[in-house]
N, CA, C and O atoms as a Maestro MAE file, in Angstrom:
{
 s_m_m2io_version
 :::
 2.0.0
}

f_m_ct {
 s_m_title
 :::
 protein
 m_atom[316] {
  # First column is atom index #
  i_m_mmod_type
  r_m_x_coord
  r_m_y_coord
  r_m_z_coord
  i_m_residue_number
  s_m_chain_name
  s_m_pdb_residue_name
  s_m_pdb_atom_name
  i_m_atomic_number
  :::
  1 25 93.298 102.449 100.808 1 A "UNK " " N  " 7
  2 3 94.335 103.020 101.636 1 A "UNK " " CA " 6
  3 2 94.193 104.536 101.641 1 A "UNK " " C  " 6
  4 15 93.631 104.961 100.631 1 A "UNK " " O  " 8
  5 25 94.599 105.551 102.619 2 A "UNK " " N  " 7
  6 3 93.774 106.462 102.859 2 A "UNK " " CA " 6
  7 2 95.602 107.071 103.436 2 A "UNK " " C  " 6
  8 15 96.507 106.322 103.803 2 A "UNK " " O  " 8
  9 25 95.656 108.552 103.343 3 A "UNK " " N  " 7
  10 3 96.989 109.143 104.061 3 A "UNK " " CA " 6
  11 2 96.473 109.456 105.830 3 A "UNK " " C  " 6
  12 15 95.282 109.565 106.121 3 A "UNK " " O  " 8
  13 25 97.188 109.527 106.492 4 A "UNK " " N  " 7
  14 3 97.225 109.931 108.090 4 A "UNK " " CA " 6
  15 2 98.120 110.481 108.483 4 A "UNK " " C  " 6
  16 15 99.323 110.236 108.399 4 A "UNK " " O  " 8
  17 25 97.351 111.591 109.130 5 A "UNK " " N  " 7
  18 3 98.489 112.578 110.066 5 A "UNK " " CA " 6
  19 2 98.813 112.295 110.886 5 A "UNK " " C  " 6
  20 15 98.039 111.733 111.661 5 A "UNK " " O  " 8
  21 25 100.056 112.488 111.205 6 A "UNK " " N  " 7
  22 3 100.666 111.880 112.698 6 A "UNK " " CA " 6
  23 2 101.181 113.092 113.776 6 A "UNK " " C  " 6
  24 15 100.706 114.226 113.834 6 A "UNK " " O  " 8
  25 25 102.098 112.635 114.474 7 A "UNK " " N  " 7
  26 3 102.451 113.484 115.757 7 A "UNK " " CA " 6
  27 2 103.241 114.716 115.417 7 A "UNK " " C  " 6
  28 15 103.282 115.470 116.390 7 A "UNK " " O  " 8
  29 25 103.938 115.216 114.276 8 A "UNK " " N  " 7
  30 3 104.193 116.492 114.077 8 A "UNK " " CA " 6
  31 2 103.101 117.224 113.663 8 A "UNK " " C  " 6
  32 15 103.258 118.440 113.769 8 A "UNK " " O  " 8
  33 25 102.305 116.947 113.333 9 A "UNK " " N  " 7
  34 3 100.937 118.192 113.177 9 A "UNK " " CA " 6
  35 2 100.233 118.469 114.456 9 A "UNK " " C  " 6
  36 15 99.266 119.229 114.410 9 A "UNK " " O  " 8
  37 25 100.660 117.851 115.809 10 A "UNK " " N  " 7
  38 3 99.895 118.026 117.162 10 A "UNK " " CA " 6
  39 2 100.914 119.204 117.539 10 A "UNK " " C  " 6
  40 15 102.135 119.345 117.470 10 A "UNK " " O  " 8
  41 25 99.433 120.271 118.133 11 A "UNK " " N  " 7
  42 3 100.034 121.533 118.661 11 A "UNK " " CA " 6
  43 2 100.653 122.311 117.199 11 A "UNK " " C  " 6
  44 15 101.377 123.255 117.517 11 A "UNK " " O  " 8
  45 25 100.536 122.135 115.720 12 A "UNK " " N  " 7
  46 3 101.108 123.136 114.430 12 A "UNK " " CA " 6
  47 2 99.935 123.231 114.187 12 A "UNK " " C  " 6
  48 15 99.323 124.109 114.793 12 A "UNK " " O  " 8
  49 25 99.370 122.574 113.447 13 A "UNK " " N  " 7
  50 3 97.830 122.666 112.765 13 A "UNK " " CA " 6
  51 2 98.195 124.341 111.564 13 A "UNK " " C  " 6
  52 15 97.598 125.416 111.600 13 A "UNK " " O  " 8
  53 25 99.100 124.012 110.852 14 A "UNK " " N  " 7
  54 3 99.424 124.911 109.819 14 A "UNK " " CA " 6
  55 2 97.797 124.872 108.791 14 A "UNK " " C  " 6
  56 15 97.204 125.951 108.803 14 A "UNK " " O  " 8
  57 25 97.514 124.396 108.446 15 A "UNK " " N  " 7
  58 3 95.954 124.048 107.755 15 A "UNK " " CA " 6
  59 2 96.338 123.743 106.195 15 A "UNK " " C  " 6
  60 15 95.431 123.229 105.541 15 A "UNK " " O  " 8
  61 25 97.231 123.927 105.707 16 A "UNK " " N  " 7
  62 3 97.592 124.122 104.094 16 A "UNK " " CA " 6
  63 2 96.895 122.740 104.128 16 A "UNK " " C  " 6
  64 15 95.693 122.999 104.061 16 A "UNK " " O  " 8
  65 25 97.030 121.650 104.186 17 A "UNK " " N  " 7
  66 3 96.795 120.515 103.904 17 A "UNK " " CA " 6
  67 2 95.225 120.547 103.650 17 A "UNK " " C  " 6
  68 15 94.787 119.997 102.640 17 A "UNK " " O  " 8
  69 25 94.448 121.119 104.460 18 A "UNK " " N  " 7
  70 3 93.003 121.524 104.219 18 A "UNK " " CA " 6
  71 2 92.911 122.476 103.207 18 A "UNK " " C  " 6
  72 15 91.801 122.486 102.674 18 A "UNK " " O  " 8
  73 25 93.606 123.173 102.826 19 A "UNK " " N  " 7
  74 3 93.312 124.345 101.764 19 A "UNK " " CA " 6
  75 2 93.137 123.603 100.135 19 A "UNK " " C  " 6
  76 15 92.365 123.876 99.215 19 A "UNK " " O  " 8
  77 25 94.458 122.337 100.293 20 A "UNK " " N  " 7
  78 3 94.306 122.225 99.154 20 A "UNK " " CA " 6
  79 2 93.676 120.665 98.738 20 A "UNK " " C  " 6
  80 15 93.999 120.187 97.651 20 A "UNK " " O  " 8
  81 25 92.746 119.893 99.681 21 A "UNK " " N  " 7
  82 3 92.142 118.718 99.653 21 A "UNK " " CA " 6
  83 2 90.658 118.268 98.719 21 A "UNK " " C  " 6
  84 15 89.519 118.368 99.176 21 A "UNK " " O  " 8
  85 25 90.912 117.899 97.703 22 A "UNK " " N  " 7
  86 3 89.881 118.093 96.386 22 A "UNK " " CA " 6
  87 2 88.423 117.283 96.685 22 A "UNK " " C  " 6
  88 15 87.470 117.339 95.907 22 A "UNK " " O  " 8
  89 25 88.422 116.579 97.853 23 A "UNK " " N  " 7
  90 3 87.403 116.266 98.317 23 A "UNK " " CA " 6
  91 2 87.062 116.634 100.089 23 A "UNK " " C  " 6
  92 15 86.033 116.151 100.562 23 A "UNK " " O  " 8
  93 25 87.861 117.386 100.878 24 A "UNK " " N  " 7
  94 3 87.463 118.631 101.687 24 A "UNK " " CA " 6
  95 2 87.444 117.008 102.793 24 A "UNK " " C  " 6
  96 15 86.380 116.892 103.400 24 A "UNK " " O  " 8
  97 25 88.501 115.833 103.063 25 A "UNK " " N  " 7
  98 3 88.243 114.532 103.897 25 A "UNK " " CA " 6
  99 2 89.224 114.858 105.539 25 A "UNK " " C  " 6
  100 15 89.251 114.281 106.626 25 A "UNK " " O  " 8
  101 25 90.035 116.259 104.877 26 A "UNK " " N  " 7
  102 3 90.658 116.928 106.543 26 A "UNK " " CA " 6
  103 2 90.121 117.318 107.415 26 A "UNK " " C  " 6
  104 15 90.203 118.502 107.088 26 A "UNK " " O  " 8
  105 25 89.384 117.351 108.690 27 A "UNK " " N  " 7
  106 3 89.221 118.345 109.335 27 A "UNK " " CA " 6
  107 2 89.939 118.599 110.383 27 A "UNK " " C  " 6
  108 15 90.876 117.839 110.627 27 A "UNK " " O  " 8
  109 25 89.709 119.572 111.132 28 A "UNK " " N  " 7
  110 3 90.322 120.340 112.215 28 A "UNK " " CA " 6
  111 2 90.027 119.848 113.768 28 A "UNK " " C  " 6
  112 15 88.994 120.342 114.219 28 A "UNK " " O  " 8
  113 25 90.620 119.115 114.523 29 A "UNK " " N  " 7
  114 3 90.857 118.600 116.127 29 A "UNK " " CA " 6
  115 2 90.896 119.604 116.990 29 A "UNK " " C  " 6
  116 15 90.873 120.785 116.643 29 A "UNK " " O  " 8
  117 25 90.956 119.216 118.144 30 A "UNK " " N  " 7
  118 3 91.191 120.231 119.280 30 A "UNK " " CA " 6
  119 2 92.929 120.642 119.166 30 A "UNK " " C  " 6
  120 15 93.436 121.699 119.541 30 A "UNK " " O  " 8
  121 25 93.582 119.549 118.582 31 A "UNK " " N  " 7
  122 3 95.399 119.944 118.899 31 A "UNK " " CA " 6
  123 2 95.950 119.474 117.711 31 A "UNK " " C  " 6
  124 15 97.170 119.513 117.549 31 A "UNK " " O  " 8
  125 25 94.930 118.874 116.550 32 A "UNK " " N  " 7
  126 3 95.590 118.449 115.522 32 A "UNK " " CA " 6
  127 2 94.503 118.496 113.932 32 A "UNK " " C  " 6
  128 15 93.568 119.281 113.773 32 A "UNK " " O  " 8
  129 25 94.740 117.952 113.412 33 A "UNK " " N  " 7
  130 3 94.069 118.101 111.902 33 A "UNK " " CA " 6
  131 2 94.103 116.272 111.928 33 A "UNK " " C  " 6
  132 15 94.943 115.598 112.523 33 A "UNK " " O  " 8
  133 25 93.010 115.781 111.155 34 A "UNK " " N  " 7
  134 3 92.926 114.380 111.127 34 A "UNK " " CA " 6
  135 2 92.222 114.275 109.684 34 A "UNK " " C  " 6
  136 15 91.465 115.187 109.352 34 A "UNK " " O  " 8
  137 25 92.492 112.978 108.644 35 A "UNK " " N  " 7
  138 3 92.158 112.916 107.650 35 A "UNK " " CA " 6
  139 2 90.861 111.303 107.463 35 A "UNK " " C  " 6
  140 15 91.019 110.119 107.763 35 A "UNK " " O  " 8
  141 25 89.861 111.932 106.941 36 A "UNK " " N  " 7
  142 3 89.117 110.899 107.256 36 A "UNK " " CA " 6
  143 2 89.151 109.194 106.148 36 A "UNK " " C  " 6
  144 15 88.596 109.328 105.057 36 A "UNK " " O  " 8
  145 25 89.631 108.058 106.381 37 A "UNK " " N  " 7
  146 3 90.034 107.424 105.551 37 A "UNK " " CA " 6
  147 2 88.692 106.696 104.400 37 A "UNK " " C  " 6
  148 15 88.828 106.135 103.312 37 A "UNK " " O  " 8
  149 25 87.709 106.938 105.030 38 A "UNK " " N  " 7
  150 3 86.314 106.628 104.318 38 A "UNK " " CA " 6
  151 2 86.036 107.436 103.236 38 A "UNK " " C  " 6
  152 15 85.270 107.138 102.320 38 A "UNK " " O  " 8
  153 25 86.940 108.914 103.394 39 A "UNK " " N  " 7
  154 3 86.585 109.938 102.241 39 A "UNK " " CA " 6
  155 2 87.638 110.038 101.207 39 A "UNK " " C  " 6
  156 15 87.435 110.028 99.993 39 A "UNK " " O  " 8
  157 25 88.935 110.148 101.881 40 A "UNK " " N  " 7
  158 3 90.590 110.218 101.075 40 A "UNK " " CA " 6
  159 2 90.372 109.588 99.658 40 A "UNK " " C  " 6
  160 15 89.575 108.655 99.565 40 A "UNK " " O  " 8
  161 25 90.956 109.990 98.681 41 A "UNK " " N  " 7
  162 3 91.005 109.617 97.841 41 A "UNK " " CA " 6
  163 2 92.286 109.085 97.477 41 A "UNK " " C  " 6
  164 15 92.369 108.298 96.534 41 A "UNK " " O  " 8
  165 25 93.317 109.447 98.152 42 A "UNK " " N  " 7
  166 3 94.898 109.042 98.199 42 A "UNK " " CA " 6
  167 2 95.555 109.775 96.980 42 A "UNK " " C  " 6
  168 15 96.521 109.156 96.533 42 A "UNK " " O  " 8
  169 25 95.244 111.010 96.302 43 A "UNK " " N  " 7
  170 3 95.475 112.068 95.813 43 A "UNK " " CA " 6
  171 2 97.469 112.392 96.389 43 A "UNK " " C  " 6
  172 15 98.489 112.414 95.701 43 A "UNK " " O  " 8
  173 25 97.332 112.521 97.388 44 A "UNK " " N  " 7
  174 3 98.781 112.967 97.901 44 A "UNK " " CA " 6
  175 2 98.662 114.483 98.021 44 A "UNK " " C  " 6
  176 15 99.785 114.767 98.436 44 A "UNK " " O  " 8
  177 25 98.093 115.461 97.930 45 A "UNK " " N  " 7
  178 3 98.304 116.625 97.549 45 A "UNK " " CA " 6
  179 2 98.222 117.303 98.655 45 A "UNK " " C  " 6
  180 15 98.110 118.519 98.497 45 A "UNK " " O  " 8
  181 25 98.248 116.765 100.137 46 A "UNK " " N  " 7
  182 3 97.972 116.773 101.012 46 A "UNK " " CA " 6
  183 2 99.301 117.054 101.823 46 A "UNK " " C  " 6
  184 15 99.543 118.067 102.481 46 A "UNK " " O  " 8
  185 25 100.277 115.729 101.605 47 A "UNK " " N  " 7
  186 3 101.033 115.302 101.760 47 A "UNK " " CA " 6
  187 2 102.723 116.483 101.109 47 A "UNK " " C  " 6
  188 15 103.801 116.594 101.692 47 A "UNK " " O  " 8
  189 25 102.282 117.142 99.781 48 A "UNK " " N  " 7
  190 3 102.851 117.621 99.246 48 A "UNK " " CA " 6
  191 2 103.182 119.033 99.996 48 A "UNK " " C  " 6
  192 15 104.228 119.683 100.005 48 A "UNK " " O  " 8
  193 25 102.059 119.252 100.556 49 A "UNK " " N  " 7
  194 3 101.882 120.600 100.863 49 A "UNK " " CA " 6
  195 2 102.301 120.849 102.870 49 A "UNK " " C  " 6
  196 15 102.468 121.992 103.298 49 A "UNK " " O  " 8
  197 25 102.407 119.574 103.849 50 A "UNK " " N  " 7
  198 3 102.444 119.941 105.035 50 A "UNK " " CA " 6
  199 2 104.000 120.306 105.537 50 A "UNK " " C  " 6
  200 15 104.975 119.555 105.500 50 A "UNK " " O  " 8
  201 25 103.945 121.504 105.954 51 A "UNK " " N  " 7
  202 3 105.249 122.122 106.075 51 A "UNK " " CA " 6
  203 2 106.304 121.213 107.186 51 A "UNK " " C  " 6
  204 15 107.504 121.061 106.957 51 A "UNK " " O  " 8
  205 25 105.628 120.681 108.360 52 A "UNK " " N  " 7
  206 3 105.822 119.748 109.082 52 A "UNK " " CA " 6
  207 2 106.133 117.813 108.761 52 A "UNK " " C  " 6
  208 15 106.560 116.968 109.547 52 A "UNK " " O  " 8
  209 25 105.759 117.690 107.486 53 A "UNK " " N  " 7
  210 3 106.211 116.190 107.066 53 A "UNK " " CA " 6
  211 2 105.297 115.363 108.403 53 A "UNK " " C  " 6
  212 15 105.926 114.792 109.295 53 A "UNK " " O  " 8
  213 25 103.602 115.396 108.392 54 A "UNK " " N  " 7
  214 3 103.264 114.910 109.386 54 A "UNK " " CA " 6
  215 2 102.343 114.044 108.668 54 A "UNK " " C  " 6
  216 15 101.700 113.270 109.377 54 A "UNK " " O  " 8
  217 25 102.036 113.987 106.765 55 A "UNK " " N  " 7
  218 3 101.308 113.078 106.424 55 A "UNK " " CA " 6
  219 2 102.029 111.877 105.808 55 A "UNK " " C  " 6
  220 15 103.169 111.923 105.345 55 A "UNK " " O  " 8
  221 25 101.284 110.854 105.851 56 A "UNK " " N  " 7
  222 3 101.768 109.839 105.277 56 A "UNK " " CA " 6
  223 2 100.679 108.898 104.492 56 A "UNK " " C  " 6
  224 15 99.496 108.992 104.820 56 A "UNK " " O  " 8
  225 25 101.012 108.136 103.619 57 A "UNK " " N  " 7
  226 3 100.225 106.737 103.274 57 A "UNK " " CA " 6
  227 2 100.118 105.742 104.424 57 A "UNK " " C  " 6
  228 15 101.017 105.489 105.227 57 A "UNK " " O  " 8
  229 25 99.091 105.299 104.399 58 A "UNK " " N  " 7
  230 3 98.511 104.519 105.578 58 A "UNK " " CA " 6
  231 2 99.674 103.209 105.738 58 A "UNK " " C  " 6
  232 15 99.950 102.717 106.833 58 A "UNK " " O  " 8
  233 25 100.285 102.759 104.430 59 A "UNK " " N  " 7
  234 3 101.199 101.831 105.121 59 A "UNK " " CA " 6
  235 2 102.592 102.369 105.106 59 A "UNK " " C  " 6
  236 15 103.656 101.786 105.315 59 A "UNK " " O  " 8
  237 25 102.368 103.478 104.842 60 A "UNK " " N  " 7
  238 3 104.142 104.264 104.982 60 A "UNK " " CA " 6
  239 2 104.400 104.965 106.428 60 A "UNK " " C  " 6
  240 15 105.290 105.700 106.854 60 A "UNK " " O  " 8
  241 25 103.378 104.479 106.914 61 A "UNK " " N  " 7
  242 3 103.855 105.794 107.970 61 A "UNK " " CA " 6
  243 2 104.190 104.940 109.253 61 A "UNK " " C  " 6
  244 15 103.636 103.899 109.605 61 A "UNK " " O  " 8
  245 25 105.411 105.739 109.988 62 A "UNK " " N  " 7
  246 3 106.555 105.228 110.622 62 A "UNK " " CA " 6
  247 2 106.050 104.179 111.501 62 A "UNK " " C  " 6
  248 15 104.833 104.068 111.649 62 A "UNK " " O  " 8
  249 25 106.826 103.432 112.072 63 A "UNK " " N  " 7
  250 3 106.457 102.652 113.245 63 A "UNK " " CA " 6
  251 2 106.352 102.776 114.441 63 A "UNK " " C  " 6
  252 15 105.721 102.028 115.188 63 A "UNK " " O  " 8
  253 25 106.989 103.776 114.748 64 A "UNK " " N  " 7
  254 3 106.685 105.025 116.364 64 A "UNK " " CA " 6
  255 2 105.176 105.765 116.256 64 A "UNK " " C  " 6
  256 15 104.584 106.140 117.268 64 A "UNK " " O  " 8
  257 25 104.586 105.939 114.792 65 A "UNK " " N  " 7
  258 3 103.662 106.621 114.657 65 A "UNK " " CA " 6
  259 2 102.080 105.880 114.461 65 A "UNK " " C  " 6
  260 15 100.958 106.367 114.604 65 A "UNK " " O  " 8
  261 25 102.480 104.627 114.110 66 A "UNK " " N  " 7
  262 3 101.081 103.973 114.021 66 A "UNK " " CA " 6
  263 2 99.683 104.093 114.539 66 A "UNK " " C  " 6
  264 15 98.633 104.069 113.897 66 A "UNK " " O  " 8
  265 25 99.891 104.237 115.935 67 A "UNK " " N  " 7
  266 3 98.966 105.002 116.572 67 A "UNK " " CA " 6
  267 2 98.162 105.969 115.793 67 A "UNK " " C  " 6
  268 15 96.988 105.637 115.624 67 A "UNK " " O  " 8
  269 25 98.554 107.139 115.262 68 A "UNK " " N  " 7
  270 3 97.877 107.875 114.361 68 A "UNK " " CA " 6
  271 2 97.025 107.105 113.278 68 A "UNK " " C  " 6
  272 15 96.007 107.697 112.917 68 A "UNK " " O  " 8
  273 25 97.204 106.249 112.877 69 A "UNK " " N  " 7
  274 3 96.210 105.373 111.555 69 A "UNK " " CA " 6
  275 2 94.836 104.979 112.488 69 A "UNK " " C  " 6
  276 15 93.723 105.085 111.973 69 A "UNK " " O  " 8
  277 25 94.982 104.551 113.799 70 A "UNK " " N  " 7
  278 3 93.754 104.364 114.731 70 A "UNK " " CA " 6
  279 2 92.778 105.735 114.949 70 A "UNK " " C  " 6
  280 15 91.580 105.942 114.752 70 A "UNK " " O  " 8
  281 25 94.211 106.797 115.598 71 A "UNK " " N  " 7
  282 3 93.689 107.825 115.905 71 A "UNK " " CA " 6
  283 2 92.564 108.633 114.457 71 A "UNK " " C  " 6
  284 15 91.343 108.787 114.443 71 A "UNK " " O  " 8
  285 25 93.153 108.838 113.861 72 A "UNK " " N  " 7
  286 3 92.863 109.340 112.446 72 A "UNK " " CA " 6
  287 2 91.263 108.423 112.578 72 A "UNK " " C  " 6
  288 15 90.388 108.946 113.267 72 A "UNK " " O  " 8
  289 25 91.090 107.627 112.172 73 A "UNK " " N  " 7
  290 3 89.430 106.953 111.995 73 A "UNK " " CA " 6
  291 2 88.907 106.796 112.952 73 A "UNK " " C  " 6
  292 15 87.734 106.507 112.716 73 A "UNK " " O  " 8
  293 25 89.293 106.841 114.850 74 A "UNK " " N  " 7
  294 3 88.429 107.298 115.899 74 A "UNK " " CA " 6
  295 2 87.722 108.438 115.597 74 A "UNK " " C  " 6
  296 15 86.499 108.559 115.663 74 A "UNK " " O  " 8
  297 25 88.598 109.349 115.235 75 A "UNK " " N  " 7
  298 3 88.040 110.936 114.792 75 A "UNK " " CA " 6
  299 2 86.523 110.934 114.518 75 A "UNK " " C  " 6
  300 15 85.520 111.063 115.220 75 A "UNK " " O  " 8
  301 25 86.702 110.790 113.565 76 A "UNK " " N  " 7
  302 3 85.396 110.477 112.237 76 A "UNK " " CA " 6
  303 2 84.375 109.665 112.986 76 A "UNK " " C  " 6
  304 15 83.229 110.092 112.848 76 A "UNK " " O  " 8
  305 25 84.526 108.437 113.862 77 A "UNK " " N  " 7
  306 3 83.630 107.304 114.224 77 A "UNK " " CA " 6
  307 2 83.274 108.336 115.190 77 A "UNK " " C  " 6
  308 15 82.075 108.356 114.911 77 A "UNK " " O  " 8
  309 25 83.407 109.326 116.236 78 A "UNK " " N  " 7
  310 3 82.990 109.639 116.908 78 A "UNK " " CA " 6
  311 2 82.307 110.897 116.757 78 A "UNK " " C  " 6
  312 15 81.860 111.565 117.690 78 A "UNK " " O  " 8
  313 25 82.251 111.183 115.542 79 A "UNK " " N  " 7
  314 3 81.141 112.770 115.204 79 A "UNK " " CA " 6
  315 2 80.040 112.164 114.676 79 A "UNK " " C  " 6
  316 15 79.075 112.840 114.319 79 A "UNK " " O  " 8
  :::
 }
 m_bond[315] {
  # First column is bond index #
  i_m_from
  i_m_to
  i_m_order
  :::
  1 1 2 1
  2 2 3 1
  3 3 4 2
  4 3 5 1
  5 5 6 1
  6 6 7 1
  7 7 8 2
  8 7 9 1
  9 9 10 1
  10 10 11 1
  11 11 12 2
  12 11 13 1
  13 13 14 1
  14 14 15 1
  15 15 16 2
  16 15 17 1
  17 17 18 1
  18 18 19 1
  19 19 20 2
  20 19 21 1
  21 21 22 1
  22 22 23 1
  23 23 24 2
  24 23 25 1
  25 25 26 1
  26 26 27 1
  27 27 28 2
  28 27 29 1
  29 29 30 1
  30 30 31 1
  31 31 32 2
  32 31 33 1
  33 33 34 1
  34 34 35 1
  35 35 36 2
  36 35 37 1
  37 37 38 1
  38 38 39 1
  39 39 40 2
  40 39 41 1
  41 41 42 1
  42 42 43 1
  43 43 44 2
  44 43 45 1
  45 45 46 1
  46 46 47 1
  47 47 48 2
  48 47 49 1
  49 49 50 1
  50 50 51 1
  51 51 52 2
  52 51 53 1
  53 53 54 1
  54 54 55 1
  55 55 56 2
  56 55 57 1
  57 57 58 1
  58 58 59 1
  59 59 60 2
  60 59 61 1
  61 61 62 1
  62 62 63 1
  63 63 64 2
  64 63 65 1
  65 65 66 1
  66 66 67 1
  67 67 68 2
  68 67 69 1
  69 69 70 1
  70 70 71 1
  71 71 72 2
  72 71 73 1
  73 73 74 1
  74 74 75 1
  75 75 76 2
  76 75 77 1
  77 77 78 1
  78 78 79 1
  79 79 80 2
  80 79 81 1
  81 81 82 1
  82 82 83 1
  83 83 84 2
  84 83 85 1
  85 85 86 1
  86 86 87 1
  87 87 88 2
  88 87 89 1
  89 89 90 1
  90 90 91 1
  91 91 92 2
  92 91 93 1
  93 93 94 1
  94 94 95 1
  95 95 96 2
  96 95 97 1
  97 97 98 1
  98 98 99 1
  99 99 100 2
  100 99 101 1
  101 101 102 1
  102 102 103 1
  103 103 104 2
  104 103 105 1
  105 105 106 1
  106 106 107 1
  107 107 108 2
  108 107 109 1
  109 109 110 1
  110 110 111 1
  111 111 112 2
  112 111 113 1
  113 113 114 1
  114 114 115 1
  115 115 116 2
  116 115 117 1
  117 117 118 1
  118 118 119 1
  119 119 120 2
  120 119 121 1
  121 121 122 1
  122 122 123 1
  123 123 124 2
  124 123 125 1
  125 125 126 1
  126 126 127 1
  127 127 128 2
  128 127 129 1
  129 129 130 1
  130 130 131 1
  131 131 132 2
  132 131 133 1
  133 133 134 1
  134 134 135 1
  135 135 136 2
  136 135 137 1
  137 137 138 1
  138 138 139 1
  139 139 140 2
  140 139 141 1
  141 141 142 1
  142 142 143 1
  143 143 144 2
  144 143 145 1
  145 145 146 1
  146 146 147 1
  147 147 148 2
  148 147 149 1
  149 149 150 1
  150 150 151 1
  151 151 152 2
  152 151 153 1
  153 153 154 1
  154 154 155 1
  155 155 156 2
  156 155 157 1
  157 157 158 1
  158 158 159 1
  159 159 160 2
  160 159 161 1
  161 161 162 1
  162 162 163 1
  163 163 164 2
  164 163 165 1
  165 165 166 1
  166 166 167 1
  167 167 168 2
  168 167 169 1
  169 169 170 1
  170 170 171 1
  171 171 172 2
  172 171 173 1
  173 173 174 1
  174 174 175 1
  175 175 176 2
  176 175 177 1
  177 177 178 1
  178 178 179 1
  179 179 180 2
  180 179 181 1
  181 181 182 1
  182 182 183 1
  183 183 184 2
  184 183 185 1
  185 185 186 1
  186 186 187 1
  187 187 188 2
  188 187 189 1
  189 189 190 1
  190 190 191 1
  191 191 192 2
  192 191 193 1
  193 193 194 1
  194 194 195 1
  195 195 196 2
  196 195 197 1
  197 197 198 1
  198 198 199 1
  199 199 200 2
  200 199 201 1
  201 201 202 1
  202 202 203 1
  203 203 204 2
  204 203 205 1
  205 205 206 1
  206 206 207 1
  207 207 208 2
  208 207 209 1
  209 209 210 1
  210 210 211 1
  211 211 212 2
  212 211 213 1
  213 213 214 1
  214 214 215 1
  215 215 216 2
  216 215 217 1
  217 217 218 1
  218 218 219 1
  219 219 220 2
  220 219 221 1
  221 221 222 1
  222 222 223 1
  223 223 224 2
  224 223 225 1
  225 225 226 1
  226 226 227 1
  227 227 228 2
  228 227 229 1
  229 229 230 1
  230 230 231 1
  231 231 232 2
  232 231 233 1
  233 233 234 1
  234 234 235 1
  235 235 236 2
  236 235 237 1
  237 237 238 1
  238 238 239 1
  239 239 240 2
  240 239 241 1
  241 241 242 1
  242 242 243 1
  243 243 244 2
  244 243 245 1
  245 245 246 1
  246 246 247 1
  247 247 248 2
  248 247 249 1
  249 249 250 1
  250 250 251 1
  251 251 252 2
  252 251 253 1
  253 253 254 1
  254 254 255 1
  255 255 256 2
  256 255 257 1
  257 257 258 1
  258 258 259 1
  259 259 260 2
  260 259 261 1
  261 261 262 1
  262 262 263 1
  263 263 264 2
  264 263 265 1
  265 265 266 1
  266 266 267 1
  267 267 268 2
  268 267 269 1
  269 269 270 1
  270 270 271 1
  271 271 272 2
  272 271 273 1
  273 273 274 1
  274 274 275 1
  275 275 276 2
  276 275 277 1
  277 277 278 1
  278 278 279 1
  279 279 280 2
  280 279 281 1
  281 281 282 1
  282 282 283 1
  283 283 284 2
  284 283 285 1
  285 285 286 1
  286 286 287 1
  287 287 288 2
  288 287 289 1
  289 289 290 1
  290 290 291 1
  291 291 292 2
  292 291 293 1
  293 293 294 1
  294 294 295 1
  295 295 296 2
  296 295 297 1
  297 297 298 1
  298 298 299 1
  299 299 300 2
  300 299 301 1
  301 301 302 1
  302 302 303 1
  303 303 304 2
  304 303 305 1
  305 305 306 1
  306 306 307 1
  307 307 308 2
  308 307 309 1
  309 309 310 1
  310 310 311 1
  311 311 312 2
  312 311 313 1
  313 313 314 1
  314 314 315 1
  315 315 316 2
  :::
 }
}
């Protein structure tokens, strides 16, 4: 299980969440930050730090937001 950013980090892209990621699995989108779930270690420290409340655990995160758990590993499949 891996954390995912969802729809309050589209258009903020504050970056803290990248500053402090101990295996570097965030990167940077055209309108958002996406976390790659093949790398996550599920650390949380990620989560601790987004000023916006836009990360979550892959099965915590809302039901309006699900979309993002797809979006989040398109990311990655397509670089």
């Amino acid at each position: 299980m891996a954390f995912v950013i969802t729809s309050p980090c589209k258009d903020e892209k504050s970056g803290e969440c990248v500053e402090v990621c101990p295996v570097d699995c965030i990167e940077e989108g055209e309108d958002m930050f996406y976390i790659d779930p093949d790398i996550c270690i599920d650390c949380g420290a990620c989560e601790a730090v987004c000023p916006v409340e836009a990360i979550f655990m892959e099965d915590e995160v809302p039901a309006e937001e699900t979309e993002y758990i797809a979006l989040n590993r398109k990311f990655f499949e397509e670089q």
